[in-house]
C-alpha positions as CSV (number, residue, x, y, z in Angstrom):
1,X,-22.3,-37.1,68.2
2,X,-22.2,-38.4,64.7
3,X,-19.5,-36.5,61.9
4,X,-20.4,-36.4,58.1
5,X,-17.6,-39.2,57.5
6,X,-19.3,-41.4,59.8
7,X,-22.5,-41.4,57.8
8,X,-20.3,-41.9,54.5
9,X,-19.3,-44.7,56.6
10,X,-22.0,-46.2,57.4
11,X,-23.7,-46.0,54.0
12,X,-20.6,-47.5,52.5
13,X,-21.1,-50.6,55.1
14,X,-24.8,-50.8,54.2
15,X,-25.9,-49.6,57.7
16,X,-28.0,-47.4,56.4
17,X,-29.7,-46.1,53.0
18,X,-27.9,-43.2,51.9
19,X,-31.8,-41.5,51.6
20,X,-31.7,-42.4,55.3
21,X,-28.2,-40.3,56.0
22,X,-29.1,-37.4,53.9
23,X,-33.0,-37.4,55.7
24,X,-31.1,-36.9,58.7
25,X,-28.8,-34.4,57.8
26,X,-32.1,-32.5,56.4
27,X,-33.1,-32.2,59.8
28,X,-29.8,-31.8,61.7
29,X,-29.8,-28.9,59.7
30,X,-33.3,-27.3,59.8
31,X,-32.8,-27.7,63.9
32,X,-29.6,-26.1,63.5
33,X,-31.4,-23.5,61.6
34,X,-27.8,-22.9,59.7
35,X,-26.2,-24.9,56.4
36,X,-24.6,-27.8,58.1
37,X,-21.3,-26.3,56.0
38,X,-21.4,-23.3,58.3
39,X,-20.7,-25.6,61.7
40,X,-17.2,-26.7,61.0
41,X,-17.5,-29.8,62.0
42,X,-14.9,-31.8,63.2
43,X,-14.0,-35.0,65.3
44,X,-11.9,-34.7,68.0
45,X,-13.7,-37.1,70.3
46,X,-16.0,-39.8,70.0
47,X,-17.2,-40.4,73.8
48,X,-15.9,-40.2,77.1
49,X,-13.8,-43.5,76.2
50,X,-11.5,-41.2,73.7
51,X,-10.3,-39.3,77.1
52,X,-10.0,-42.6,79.1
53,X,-7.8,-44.4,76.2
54,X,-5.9,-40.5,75.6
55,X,-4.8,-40.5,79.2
56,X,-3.7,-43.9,79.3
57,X,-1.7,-43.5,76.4
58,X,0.2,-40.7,77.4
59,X,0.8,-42.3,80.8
60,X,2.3,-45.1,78.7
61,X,4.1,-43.3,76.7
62,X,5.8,-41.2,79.2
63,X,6.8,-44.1,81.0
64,X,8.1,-45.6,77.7
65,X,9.7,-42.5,77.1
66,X,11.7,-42.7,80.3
67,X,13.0,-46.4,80.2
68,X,14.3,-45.0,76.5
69,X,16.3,-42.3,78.5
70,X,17.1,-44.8,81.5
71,X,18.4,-47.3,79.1
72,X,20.5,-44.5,76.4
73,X,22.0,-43.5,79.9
74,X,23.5,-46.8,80.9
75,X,24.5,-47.1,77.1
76,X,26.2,-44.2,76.9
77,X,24.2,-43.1,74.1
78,X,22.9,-39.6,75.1
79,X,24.0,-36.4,74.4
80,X,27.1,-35.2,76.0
81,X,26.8,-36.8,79.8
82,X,23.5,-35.7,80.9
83,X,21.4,-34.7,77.6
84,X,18.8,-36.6,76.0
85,X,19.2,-39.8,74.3
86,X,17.8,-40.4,70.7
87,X,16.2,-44.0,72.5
88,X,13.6,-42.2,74.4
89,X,11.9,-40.6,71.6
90,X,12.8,-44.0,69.2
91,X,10.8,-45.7,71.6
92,X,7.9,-43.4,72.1
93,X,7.6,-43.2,68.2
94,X,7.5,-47.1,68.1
95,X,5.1,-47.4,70.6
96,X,2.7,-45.2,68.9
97,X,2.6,-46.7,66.1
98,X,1.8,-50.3,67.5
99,X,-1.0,-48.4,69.8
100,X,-2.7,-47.0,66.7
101,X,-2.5,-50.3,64.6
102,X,-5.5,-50.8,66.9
103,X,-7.0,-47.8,68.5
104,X,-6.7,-45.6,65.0
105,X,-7.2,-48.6,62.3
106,X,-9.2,-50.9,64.3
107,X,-11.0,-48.5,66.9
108,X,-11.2,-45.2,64.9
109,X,-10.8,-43.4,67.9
110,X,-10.4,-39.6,67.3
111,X,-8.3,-37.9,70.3
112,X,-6.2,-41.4,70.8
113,X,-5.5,-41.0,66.9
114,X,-4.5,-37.5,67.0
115,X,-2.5,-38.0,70.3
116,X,-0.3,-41.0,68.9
117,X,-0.3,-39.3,65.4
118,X,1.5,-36.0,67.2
119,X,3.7,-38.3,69.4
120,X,5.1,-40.3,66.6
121,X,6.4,-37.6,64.1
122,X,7.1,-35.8,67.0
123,X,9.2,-38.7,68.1
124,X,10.7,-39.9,64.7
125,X,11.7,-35.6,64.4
126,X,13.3,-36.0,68.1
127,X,15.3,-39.5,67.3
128,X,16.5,-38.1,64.1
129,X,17.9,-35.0,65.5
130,X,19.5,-36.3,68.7
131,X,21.3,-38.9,66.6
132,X,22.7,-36.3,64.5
133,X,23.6,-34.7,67.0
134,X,25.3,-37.3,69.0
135,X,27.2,-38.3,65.8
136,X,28.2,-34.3,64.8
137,X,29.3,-34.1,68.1
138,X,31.9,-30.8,69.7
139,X,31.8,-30.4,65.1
140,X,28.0,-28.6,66.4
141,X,29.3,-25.8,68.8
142,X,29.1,-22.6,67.8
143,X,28.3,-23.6,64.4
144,X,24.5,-22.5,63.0
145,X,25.1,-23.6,59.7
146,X,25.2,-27.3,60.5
147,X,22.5,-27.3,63.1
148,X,20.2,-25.7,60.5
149,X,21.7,-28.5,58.0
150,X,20.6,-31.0,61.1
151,X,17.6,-28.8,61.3
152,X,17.0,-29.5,57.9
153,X,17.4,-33.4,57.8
154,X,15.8,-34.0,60.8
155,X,12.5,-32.4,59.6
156,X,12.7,-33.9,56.7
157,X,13.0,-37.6,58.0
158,X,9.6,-36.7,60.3
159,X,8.3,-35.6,56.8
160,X,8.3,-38.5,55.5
161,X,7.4,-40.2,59.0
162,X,4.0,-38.6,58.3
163,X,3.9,-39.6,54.7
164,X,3.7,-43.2,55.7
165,X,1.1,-42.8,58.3
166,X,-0.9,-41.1,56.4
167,X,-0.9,-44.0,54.1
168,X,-1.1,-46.7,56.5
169,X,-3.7,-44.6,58.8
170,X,-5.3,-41.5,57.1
171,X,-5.5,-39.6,60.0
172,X,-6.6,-36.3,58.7
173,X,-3.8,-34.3,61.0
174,X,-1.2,-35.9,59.7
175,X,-1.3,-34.2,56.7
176,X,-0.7,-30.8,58.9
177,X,1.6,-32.5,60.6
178,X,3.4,-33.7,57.2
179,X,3.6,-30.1,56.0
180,X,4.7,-28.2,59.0
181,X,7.6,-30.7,58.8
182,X,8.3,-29.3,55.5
183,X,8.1,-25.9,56.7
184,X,10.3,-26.8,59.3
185,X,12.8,-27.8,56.6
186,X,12.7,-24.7,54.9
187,X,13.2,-22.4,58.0
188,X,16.1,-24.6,58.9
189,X,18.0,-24.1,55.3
190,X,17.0,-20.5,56.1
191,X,19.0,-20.3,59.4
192,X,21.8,-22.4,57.8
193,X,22.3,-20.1,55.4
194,X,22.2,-17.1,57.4
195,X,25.0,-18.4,59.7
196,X,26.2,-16.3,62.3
197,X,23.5,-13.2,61.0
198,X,20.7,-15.4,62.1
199,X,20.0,-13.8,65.4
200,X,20.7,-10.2,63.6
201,X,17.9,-11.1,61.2
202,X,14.8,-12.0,63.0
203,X,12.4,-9.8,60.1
204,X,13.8,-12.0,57.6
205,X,13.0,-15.2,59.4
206,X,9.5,-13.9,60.1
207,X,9.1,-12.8,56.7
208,X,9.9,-16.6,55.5
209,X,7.5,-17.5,58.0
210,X,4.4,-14.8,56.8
211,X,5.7,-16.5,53.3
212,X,5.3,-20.1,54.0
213,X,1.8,-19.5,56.5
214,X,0.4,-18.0,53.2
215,X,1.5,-21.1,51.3
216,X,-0.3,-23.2,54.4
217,X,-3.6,-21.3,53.7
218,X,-3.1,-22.0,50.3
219,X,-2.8,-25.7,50.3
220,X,-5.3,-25.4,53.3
221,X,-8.1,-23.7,50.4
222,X,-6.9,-26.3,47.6
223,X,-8.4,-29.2,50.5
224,X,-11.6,-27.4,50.9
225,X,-11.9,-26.7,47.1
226,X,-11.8,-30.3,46.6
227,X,-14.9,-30.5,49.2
228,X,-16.7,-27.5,49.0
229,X,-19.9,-29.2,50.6
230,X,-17.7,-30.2,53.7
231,X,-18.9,-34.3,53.6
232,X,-16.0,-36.1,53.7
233,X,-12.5,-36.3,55.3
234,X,-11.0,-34.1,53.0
235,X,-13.1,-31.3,55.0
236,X,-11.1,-32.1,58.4
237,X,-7.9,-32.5,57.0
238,X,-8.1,-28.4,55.6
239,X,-9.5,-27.9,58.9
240,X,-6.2,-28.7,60.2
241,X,-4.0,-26.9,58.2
242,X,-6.1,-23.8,58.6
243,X,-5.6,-24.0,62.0
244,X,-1.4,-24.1,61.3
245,X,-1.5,-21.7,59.1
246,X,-3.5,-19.0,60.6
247,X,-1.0,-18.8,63.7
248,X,1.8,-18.9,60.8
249,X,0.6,-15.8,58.8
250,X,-1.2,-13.6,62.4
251,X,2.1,-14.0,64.4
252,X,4.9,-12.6,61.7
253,X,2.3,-9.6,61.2
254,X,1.4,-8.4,63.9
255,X,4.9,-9.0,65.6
256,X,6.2,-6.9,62.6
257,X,3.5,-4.3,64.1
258,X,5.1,-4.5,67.2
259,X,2.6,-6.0,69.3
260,X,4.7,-8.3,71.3
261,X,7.1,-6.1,73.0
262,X,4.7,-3.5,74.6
263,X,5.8,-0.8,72.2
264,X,2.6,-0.4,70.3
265,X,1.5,2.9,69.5
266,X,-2.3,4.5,68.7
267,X,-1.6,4.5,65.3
268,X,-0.2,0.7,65.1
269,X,-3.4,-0.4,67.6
270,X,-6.0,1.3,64.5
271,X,-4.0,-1.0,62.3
272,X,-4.0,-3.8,64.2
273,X,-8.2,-3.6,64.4
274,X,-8.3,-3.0,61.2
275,X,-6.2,-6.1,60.1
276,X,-8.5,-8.1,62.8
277,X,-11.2,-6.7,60.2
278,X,-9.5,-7.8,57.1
279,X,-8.7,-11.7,58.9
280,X,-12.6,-11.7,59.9
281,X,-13.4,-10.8,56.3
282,X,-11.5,-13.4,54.9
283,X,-12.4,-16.1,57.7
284,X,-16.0,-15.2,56.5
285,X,-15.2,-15.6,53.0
286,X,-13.2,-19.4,53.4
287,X,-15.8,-20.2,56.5
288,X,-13.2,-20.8,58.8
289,X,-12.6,-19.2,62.5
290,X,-9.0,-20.4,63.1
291,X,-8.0,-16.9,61.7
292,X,-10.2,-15.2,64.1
293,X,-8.6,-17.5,67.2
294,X,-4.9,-16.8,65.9
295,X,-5.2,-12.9,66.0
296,X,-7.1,-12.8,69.2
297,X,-4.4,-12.4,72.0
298,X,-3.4,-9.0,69.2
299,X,-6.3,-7.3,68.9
300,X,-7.2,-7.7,72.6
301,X,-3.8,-6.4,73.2
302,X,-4.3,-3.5,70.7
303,X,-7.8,-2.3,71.7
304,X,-6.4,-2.4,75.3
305,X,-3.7,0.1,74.6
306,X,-6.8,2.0,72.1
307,X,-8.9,2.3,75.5
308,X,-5.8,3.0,77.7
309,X,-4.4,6.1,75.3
310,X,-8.0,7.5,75.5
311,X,-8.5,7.6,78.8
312,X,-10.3,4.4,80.1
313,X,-7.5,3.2,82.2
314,X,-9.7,1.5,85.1
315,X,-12.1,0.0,82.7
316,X,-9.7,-0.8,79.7
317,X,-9.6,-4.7,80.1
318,X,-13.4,-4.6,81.2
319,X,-14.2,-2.7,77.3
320,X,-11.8,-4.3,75.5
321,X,-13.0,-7.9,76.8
322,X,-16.8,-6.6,75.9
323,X,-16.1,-5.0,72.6
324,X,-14.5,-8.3,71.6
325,X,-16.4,-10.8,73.3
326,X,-19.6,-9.0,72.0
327,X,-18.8,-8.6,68.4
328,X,-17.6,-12.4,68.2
329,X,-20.8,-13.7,69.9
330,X,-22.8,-11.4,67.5
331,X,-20.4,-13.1,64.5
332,X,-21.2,-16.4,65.5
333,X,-25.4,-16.2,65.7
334,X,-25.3,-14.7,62.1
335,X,-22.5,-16.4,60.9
336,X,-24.2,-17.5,57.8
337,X,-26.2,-13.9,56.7
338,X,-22.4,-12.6,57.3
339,X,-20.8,-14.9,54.8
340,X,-24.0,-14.4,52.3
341,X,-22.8,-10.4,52.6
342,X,-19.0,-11.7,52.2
343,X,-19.3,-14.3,49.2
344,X,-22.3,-12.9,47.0
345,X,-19.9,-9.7,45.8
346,X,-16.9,-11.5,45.0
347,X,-16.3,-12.6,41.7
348,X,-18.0,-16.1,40.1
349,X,-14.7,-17.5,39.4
350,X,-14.1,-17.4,43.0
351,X,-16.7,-18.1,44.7
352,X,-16.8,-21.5,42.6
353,X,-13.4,-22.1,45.0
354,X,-14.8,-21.4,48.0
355,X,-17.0,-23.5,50.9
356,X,-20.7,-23.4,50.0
357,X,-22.7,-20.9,51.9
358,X,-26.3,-22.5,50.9
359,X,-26.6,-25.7,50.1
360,X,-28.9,-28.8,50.0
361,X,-27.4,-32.1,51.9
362,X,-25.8,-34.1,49.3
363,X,-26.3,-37.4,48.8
364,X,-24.0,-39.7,51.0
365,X,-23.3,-41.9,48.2
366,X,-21.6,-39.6,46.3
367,X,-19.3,-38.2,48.2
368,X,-15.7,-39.8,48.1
């Protein structure tokens, strides 16, 4: 299967005419029967080869990841006597960067990229924190304050670890990557300066996070205003935030609502189906489903309790499961006459910031 950005691609390396890429997008389209916009395309593997290579990596990288600890051990340089040791992750990190400089730059291979893209922030975050740790040392116990300080710097350093691979790579998860760093850094601050009333404070925290998920969507909706036709990598990379903020802005919610501690009520499970409504209407409206995914596990949850209250105990995960699974199939096959209904009230102003609902197959050339 062939993405959009691989027929930019190829028309930029004189493949093919860019008459040719737009003929077949024509088609894929008409066989479709649905705006190519409306399929949210996305790459997250090329071929069979993009597991092989995914596996290996990981095999490799474990094993990597395990000298690092074998050697911080007979170093000394782990965390207290039997904790982790800042060389395990140092080394993972390093070794996925050298594995991309040839399976993301040289191979463009997309589940290898977004594997060693995860592993390396993910590392660099890991090294930066167990140093600090190692160097606060007994300075850390019982003290929130500076772990949220650690917290704090710790995020930030895998911050800018993204930065620079999305320079040197332009994997389009990094960017997600890059910003849920930064998020990270503002929820530490946020425990550090709570302190000792951080546990006693749990709204607040989720608050900050309903706060910042917005923010996500935001920055999410500023990438896919940039590409409202959804041709080039822009596209993917507001795919991915979308999908980091959706769980970021459902979860505080809906925990608020009291749907994760089996104390929901009738009147909190109405709400909670009509939110699901209000999250379908806006995934509609920015034509993306990660929204709808996010909030599933709630609403499921909340008709559940809906059927249970009135009655339906025997058959209450058999309706809830068929209302659900129903209505999304339903959603899906008219996906595009539902975001017609959706976009064509709202006002011109916005519409002009939001993903095209009809729209002819632009011309490969132009798109940057």
């Amino acid at each position: 299967m062939y993405s959009q950005n691989d027929l930019d691609e190829a028309v930029a390396a004189g493949a093919m005419s860019a008459e040719a890429a737009a003929s077949l997008r024509n088609f894929v389209d008409l066989q479709r029967r649905s705006p190519a916009v409306d399929e949210e395309n996305f790459r997250l593997i090329t071929g069979f080869n993009d597991i092989f290579v995914s596996i290996a990596a990981a095999i490799l990288l474990f094993a990597v990841g395990f000298i690092g600890q074998w050697i911080g051990m007979r170093t000394g340089l782990i965390i207290e006597s039997d904790g982790p040791s800042p060389i395990a992750p140092a080394l993972v990190a390093a070794t996925s960067w050298g594995l991309a400089l040839f399976f993301t730059a040289k191979r463009r291979m997309a589940l290898p990229s977004i594997l060693l893209l995860l592993t390396f922030v993910f590392g660099v975050l890991a090294t930066a924190g167990f140093a600090l740790v190692m160097g606060t040392g007994p300075a850390l116990d019982d003290n929130p304050q500076l772990g949220g300080v650690i917290g704090a710097i710790s995020a930030a350093i895998a911050a800018s670890a993204a930065w620079l691979h999305w320079k040197r790579f332009r994997v389009p998860i990094t960017v997600a990557a890059g910003a849920a760093s930064v998020a990270g850094i503002v929820l530490a601050l946020l425990v550090a300066a709570l302190g000792q009333t951080a546990e006693q404070s749990q709204n607040l925290i989720l608050g900050f996070v309903l706060f910042l998920g917005i923010g996500m969507f935001l920055f999410a909706m500023w990438w896919d205003g940039s590409d409202r036709a959804r041709l080039t990598r822009r596209a993917d990379v507001a795919f991915w935030l979308h999908l980091l903020a959706a769980p970021m802005i459902v979860h505080p919610i809906f925990t608020l609502l009291g749907l994760n501690n089996n104390t929901a009520t009738v009147s909190e499970g109405f709400i909670a189906v009509l939110l699901y409504v209000v999250l379908g209407l806006t995934a509609l409206a920015v034509d993306r489903r990660a929204l709808l995914v996010s909030a599933l596990a709630y609403v499921l949850y909340a008709l559940n309790a809906l059927f249970r209250e009135f009655g339906a105990v025997e058959l209450n995960v058999a309706l809830t499961a068929l209302v659900i699974g129903s209505a999304l199939l339903m959603l899906s096959a008219f996906w595009t006459q539902a975001r017609a209904l959706v976009v064509g009230p709202l006002p011109e102003s916005l519409q002009e910031r939001l993903p095209l609902v009809n729209r002819p197959s632009a011309n490969p050339a132009q798109a940057a």
